[in-house]
C-alpha positions in Angstrom: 14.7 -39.8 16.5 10.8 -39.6 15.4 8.5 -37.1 17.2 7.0 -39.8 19.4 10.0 -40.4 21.7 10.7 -37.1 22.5 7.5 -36.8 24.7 8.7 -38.1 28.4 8.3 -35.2 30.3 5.1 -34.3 29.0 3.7 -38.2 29.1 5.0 -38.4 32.9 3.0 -35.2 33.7 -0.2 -36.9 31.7 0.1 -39.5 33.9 0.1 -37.6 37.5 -2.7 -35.1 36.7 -4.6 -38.1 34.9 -8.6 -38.6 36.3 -11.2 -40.7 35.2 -12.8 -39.7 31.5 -15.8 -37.6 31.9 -19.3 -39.0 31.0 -20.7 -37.9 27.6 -23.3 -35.2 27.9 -25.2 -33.5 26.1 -24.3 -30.1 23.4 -24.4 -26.9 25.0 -26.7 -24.2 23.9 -24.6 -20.7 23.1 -27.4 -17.6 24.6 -26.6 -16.2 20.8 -26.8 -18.7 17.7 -23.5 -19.4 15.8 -24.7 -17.3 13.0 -25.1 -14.0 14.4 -21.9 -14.0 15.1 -21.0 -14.3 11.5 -22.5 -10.7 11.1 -19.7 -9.5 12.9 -18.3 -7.2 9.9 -14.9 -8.2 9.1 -12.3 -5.2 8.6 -8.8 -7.1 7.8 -5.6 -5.4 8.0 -3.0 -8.4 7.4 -2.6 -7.9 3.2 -3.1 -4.2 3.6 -3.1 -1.0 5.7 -6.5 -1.6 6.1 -7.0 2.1 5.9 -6.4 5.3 3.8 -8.0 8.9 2.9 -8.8 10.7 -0.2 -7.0 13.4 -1.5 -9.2 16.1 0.3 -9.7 13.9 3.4 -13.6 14.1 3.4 -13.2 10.2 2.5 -12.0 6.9 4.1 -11.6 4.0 2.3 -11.5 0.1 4.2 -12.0 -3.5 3.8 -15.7 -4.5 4.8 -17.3 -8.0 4.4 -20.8 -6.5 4.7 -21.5 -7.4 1.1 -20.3 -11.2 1.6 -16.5 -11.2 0.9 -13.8 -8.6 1.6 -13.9 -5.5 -0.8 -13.3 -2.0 -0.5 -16.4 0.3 1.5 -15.6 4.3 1.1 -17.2 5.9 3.9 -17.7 10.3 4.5 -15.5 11.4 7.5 -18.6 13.5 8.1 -21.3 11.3 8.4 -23.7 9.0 6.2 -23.4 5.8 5.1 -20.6 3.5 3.3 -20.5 2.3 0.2 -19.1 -0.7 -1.7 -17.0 0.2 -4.7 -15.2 -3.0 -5.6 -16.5 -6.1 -6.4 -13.8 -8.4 -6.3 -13.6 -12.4 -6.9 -10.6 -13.5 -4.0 -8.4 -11.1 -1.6 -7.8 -7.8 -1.9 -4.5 -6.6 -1.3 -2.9 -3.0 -0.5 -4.9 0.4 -1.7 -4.6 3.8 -1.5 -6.6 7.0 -3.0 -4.2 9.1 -5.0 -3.0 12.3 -2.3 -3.7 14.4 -5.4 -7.0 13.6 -7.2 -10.3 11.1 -6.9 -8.4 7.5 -7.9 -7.9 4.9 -6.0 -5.7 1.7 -7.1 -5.9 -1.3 -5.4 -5.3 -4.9 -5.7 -6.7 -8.1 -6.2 -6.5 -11.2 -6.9 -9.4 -14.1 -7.9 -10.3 -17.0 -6.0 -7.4 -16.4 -3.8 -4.5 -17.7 -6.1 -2.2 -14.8 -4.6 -1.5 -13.6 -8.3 -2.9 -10.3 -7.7 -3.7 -7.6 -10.6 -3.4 -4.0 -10.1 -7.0 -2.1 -10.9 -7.6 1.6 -11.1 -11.3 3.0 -10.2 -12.6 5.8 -8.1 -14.3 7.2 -5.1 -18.1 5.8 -6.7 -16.1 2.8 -8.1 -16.2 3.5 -11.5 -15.6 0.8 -13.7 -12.2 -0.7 -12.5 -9.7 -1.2 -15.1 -6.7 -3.7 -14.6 -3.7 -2.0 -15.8 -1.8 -5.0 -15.8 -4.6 -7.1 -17.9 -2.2 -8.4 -20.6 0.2 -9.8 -17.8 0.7 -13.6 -18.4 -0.5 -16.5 -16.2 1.3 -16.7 -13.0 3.0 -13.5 -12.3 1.6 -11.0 -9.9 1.5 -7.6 -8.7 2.0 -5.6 -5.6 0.7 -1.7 -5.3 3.7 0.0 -3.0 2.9 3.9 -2.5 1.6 7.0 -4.5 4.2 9.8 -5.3 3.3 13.2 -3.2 1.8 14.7 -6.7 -0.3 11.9 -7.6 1.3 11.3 -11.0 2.6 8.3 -10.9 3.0 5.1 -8.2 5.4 2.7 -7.3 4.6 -1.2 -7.7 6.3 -4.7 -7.7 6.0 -7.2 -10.3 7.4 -10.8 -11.2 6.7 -10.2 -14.9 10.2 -10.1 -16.0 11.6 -12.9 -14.0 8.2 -15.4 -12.0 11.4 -15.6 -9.0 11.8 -12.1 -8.7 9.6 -8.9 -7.6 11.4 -5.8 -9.1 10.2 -1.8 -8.6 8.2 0.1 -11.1 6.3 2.7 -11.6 3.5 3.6 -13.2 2.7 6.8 -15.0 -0.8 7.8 -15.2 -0.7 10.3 -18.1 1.0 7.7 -20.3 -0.4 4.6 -18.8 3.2 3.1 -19.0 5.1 1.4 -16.5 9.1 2.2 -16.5 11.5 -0.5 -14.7 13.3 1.0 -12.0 15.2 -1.7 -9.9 15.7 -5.1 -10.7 15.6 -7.5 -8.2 18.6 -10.2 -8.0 19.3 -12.6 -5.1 18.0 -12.5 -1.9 17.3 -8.8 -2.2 14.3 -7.5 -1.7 12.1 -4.2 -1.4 11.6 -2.1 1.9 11.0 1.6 1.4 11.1 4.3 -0.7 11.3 7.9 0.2 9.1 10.5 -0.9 10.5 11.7 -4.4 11.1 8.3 -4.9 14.6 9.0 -6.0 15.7 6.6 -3.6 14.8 3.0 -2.4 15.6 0.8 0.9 16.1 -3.3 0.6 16.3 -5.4 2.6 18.9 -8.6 2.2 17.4 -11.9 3.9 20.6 -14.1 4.9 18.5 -16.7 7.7 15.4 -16.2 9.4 17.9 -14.6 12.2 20.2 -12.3 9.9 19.7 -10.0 7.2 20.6 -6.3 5.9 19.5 -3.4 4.8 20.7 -1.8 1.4 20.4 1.1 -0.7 19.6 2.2 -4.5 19.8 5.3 -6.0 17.6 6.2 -8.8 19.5 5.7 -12.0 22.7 4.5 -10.4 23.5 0.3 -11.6 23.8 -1.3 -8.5 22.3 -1.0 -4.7 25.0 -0.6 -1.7 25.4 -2.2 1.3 24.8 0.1 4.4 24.6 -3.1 7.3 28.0 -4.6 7.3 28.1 -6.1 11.0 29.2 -8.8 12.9 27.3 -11.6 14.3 23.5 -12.4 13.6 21.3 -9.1 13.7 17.6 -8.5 12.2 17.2 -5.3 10.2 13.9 -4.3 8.8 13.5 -0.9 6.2 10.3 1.4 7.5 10.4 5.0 5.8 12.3 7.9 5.1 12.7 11.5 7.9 12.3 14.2 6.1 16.2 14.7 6.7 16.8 11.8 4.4 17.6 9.9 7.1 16.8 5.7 7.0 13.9 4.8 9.8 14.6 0.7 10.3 13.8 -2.0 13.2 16.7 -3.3 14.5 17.6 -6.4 17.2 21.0 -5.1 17.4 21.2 -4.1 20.8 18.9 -7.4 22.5 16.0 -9.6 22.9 13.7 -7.0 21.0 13.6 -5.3 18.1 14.3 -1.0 18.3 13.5 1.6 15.9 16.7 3.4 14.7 17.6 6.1 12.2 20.4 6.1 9.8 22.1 9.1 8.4 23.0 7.8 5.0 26.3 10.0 4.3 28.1 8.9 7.6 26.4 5.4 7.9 26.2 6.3 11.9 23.0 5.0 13.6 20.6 7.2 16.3 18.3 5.2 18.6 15.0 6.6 18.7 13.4 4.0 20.9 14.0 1.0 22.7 11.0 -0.3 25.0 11.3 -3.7 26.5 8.9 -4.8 23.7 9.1 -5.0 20.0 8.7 -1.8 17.8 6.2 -3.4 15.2 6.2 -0.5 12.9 6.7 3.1 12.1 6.6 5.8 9.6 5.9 9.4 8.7 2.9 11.8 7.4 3.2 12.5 3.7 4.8 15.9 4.2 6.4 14.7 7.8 4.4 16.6 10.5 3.9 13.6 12.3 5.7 10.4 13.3 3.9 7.2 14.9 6.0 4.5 16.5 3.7 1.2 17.1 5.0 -1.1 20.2 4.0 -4.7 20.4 3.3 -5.1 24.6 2.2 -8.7 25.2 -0.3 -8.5 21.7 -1.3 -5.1 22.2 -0.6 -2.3 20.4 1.1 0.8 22.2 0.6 3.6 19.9 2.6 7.1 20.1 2.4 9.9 18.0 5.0 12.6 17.7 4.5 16.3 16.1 8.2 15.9 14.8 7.9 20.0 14.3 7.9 20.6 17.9 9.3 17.2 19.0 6.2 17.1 21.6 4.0 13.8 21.9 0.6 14.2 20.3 -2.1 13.1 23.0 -4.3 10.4 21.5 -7.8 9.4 22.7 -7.6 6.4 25.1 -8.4 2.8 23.1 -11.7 1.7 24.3 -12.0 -1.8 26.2 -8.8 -2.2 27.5 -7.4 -2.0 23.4 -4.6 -0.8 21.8 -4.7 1.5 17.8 -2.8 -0.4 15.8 -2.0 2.6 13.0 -2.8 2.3 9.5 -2.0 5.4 7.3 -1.7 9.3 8.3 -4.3 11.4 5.4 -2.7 13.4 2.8 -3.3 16.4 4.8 -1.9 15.1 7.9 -4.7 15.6 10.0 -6.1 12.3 10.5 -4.3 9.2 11.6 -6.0 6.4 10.2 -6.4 3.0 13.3 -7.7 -0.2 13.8 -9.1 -1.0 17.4 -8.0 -4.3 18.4 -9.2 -5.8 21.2 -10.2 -9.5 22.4 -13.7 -7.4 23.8 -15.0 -6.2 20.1 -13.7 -6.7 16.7 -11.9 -4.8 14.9 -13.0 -1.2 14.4 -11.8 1.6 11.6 -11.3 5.0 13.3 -9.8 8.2 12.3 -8.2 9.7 15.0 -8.5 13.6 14.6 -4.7 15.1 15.3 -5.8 18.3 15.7 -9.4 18.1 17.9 -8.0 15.3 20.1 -11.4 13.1 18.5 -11.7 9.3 17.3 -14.2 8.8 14.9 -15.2 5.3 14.7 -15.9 4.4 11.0 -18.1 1.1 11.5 -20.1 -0.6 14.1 -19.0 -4.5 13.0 -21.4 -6.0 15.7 -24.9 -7.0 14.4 -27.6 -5.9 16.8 -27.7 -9.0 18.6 -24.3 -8.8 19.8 -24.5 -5.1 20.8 -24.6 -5.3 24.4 -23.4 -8.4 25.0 -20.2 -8.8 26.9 -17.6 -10.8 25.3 -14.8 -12.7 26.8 -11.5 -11.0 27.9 -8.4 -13.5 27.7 -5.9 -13.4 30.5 -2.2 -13.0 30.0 -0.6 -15.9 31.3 2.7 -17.9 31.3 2.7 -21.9 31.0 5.5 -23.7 32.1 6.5 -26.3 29.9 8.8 -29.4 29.5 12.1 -27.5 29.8 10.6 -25.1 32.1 10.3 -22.5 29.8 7.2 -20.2 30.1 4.9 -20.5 27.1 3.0 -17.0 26.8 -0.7 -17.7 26.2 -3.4 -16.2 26.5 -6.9 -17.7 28.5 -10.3 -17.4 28.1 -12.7 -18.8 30.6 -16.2 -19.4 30.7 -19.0 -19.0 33.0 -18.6 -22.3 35.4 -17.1 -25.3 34.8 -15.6 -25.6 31.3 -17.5 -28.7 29.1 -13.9 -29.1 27.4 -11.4 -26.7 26.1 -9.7 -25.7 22.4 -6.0 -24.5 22.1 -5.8 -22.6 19.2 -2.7 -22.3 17.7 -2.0 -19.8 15.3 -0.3 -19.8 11.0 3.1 -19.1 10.5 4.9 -20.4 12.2 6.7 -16.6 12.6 3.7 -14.8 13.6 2.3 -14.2 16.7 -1.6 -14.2 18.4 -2.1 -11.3 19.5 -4.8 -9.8 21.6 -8.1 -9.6 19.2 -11.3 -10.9 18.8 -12.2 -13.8 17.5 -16.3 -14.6 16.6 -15.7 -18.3 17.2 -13.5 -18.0 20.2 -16.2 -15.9 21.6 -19.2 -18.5 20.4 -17.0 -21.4 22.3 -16.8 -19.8 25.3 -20.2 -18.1 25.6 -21.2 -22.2 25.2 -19.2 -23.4 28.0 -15.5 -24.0 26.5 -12.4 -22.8 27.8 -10.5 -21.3 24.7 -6.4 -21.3 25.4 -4.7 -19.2 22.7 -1.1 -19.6 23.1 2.4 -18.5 21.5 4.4 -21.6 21.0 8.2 -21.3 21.1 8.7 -19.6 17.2 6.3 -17.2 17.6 7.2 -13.6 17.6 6.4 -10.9 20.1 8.6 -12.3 22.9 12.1 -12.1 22.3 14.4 -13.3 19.6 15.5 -15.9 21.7 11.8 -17.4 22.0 11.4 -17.1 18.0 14.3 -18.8 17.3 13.1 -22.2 19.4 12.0 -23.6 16.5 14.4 -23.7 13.5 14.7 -27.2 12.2 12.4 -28.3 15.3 8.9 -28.1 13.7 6.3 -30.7 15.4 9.1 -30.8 18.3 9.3 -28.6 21.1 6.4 -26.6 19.9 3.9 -29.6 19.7 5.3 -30.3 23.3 4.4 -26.4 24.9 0.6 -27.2 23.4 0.9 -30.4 25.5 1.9 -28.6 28.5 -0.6 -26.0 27.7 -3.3 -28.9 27.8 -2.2 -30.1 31.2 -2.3 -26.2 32.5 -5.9 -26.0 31.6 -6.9 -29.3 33.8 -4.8 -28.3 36.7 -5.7 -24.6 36.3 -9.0 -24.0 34.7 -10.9 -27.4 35.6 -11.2 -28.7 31.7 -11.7 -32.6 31.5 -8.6 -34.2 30.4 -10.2 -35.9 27.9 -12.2 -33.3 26.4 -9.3 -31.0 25.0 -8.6 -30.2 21.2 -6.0 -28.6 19.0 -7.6 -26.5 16.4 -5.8 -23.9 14.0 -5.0 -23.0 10.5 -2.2 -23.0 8.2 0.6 -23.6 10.7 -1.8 -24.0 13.3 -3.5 -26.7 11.4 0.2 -28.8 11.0 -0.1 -28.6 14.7 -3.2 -30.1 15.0 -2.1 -32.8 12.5 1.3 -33.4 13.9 -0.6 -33.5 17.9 -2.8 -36.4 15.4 0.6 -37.8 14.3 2.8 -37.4 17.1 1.1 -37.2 20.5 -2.2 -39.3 19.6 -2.9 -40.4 23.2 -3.6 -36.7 24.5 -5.9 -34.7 22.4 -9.6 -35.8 22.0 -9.8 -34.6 18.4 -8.2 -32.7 16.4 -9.2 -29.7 13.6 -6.9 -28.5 11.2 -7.9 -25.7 8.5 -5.5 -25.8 5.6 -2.6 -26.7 7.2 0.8 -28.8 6.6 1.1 -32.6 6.4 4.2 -33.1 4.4 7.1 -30.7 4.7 9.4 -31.4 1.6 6.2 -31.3 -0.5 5.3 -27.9 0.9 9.0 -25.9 0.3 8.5 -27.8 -2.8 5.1 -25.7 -4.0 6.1 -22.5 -2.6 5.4 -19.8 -4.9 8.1 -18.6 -7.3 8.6 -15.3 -6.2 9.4 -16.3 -2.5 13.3 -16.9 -3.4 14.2 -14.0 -2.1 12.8 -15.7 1.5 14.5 -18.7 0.6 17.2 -18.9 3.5 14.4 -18.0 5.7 12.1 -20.3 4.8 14.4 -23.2 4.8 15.2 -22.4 8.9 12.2 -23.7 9.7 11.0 -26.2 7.6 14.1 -27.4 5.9 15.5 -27.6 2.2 14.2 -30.2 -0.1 17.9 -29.8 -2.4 19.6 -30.4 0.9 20.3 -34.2 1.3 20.8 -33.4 5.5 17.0 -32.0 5.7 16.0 -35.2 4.6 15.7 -36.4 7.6 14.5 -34.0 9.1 11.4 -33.1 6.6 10.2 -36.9 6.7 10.5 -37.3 10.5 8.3 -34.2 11.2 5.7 -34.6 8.5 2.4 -36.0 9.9 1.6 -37.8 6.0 4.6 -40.5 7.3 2.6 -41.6 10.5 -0.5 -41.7 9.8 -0.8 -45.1 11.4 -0.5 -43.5 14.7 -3.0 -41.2 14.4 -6.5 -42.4 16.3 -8.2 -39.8 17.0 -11.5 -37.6 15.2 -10.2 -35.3 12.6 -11.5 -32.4 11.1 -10.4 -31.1 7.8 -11.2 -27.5 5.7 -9.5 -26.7 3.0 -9.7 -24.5 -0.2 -9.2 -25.8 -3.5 -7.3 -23.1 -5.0 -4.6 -22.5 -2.2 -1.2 -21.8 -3.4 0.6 -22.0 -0.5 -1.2 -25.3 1.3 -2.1 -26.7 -2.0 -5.4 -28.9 -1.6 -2.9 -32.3 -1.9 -1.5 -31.4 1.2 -5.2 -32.2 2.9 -6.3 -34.7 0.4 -3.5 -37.1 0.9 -4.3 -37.2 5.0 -8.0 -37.6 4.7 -7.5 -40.5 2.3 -4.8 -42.1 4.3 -7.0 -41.7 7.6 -10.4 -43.2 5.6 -9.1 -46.6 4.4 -7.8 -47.1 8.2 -11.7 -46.1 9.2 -10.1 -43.2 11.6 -13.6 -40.9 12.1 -12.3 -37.7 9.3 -14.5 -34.9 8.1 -13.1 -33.1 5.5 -15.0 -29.6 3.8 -12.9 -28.1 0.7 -14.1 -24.9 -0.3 -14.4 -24.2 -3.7 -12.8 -21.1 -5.3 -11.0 -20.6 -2.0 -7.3 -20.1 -1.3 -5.5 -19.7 2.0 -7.9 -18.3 4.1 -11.9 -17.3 4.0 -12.3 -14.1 1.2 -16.2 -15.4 1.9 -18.4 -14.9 4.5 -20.1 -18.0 3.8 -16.9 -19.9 3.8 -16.3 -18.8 7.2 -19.9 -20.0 8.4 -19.8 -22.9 6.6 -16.3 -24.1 8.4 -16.8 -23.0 11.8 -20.9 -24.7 11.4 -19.2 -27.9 10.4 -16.6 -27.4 13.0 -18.9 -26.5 15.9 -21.2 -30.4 15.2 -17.4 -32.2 14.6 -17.0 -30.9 18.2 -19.9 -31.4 20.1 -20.5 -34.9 17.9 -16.8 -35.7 19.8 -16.0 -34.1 22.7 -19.8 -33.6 24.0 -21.0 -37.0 23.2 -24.3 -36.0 21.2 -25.2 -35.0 18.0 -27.0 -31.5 17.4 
């Protein structure tokens, strides 16, 4: 059945609340200019940590945009400025100074082709050097941890097999790499413990099953240490300092626990089980201290144990209403290294003093003509949708009557929006829109049951909770029915296309950054060394080599029906994106020009999936900002 036809509940509800289309008017003016709000300072923390310590923990090195694209800033823990020490040409990956001396090793890759190389420089940046220079074209490299003494580190690479990420580690004194585990199957590394004499993996069987293994240093194969029954979600974390496994579980319900496993006996201790997800945990270096990270409604809940006394460590209280999401403890163990997140400021480095009880915030990311300002504060709500269940979302109103509304969806689609803050969700509203931000059925952060929704049902029931969502905001925040638009990226952006494609009679336009239009095509261009995900991946969007997903991958792809699709489009994408490669956009935009369907389409050159530049950020969200007021405003700027 195509997408279309699977819209009555949704279409009947269009019709009831329907009301006469508003009269064009004229663009808003935002109190602040789009611009400034690109000096926000971006500090990212989805490749990476986001944030570690030098060996004597007078240092802090982060990601910082303050020099045009992401690259590492070291800044003193007593004072004075940061500085810039990498220059790099795409993303950055993970980093970490050595515990033992003054080198840092961090990752990067170059216009954003997600084939990262593994450099080593210094505190002052000191001429990098890629230790992995002579690697050939397409293989990669990931940095995993130091050892305690600084000697050597752990790393994966594809370099023996381009399908396969296998543990090494690299010796500093010799500048050699030695092979330690080689990866087969749908195994995968987790964690390692401190002498690095053993290693935790992780076995993806589905998107809703897996396992967790062990290898032993030296020994020829890993074991299995998850036999169960049933489908259950195991994820490796770190090593206790009694050897025993830390690991996320969804064993005992809806939401995932953190566990430990005593690796003689196999027998499994609950350490806690909130009625949210555990997002993450791990240990100090020399295991004084345990954090455990909870997920409540997209934000963080951090607690910090002093595992020698077993009391909770009191931490400063999150400013504006936000949560720490941790990063790394220093090698010392007396700082824990955080991120404020919160929808009211962006997000902030700290170091959170263990012993003095004091958070020492890193950067101010706010220019000076957003210091004072107030910024919008989204409210936690729950939208009913076609099959009555509640869609979590999260609303953002302006000052008086909304001129129109966005619902931005997020990537993924296994990934959830959380409560942060976003510089053009905060420009939209501050000009009159309502912003809806919403977790579709897939996302995570909600219950297994909830992320599940969406296996083989892409474009389906997801693309029908952003319809309900638009019919929430007329009946419950006063937006124009005919002044509402999906907007997103990656995932997100295959939602706007297939709302385009498969629900063209309720959005007013449509903007989709990098995202989907033809599913087989995309499984198809996955990178190599994702075949260890394979089972997962093909959950949600279907198996090209499986004659019964044929169906399915054609009937949810928006590139088949573009002769539906009516309404204003607006298309960024970047031309060296492996994952969304730049066909994926390029076949849409020509489609929807030769039926003379109003498309605007900015690739970015040198680009992959996502921004690494400032000025690709400004550039899209410029363009963006006249697509909308040009369609749902009525005027041009």
């Amino acid at each position: 059945m195509r997408i279309a036809a699977a819209f009555p509940c949704a279409l009947a509800l269009a019709c009831a609340a329907s009301r006469p289309a508003a009269q064009a008017q004229q663009p808003a003016r935002a109190p602040v200019p789009l611009d400034e709000y690109f000096k926000v300072r971006r500090h990212y923390t989805f490749f990476s940590r986001g944030l570690r310590f030098s060996h004597d923990e007078k240092l802090a090195v982060f990601q910082s945009d303050a020099g045009g694209r992401l690259d590492l800033w070291v800044k003193p823990l007593d004072g004075g400025p940061a500085r810039q020490v990498t220059r790099v040409q795409g993303f950055l990956g993970e980093f970490a100074f050595s515990p033992a001396a003054d080198v840092l090793a961090y990752e990067a890759d170059v216009g954003g082709d997600e084939l990262p190389h593994l450099f080593l420089t210094d505190s002052e940046g000191t001429a990098p050097r890629d230790i992995t220079a002579d690697y050939p074209k397409g293989r990669r490299t990931q940095f995993v941890e130091w050892a305690p003494d600084g000697k050597t580190f752990l790393y994966l690479s594809n370099l023996r097999d381009e399908k396969m990420l296998d543990l090494y580690e690299y010796d500093l004194a010799s500048g050699r790499p030695q092979l330690l585990w080689i990866a087969t199957g749908s195994l995968a590394f987790g964690a390692a413990d401190r002498a690095h004499r053993r290693f935790a993996l992780r076995e993806t069987l589905s998107d809703k099953d897996s396992n967790l293994w062990l290898f032993e240093r030296g020994e020829e194969q890993p074991f299995l240490l998850t036999r169960h029954q049933g489908e259950v979600l195991y994820q490796p974390l770190d090593f206790a300092a009694d050897g025993k496994l830390l690991f996320t579980s969804d064993q005992a319900g809806e939401y995932t626990g953190l566990y430990a496993m005593d690796l003689a006996t196999r027998r499994v201790s609950p350490l806690a089980q909130p009625e949210w997800d555990v997002d993450s945990a791990g240990e100090s270096l020399r295991h004084r201290y345990r954090f455990v990270a909870v997920n409540a409604d997209g934000t963080t809940q951090l607690y910090v144990q002093d595992l020698s006394s077993g009391k909770r460590v009191a931490l400063p209280e999150a400013p504006l209403g936000g949560g720490w999401f941790p990063a790394d403890f220093s090698p010392g163990e007396r700082y824990l290294g955080v991120f404020l997140l919160t929808d009211a400021a962006p997000h902030t480095p700290y170091a959170l003093d263990l012993e003095s009880g004091e958070a020492r915030r890193l950067d101010d990311p706010l220019p000076p003509s957003l210091r004072g300002r107030d910024m919008a504060v989204g409210e936690s709500v729950r939208i009913p949708s076609f099959d009555s269940k509640a869609v979590p979302a999260f609303a953002y109103r302006p000052r008086g009557d909304p001129v129109g509304a966005v619902i931005l969806v997020h990537g993924g689609p296994t990934w959830q929006a959380r409560r942060t803050f976003g510089a053009f969700t905060q420009y939209l509203v501050s000009k009159g829109y309502a912003v809806l931000v919403p977790n579709v059925r897939g996302s995570t952060g909600y219950g297994k049951s909830w992320t599940r929704l969406d296996s083989h049902d892409l474009g389906g029931g997801p693309l029908q909770d952003v319809v309900a969502c638009k019919w929430w905001l007329v009946g419950n925040a006063g937006v124009p029915d005919d002044k509402v638009v999906v907007m997103g990226g990656s995932y997100g952006g295959y939602m706007a296309l297939a709302a385009e494609a498969f629900a063209p009679e309720e959005f007013a336009a449509n903007v989709d950054y990098f995202g989907v239009s033809d599913l087989k095509s995309l499984v198809e261009s996955f990178p190599a060394y994702w075949a260890s995900s394979s089972q997962e991946i093909y959950e949600k969007f279907g198996n090209p080599r499986d004659p019964k997903d044929a169906k399915y991958q054609h009937d949810r792809s928006p590139i088949h029906f573009v002769d539906r699709m009516k309404r204003p489009l607006f298309v960024a994408q970047g031309d060296k994106d492996p994952r969304v490669t730049k066909d994926q956009s390029d076949r849409i935009v020509e489609a929807l020009r030769k039926r003379k369907v109003p498309v605007e389409y900015l690739l970015l050159e040198n680009e992959g999936h996502g921004f690494s530049r400032t000025e690709s950020m400004l550039r899209t969200y410029q363009a963006t900002d006249a697509f909308l007021d040009r369609y749902l405003l009525g005027g041009a700027r």
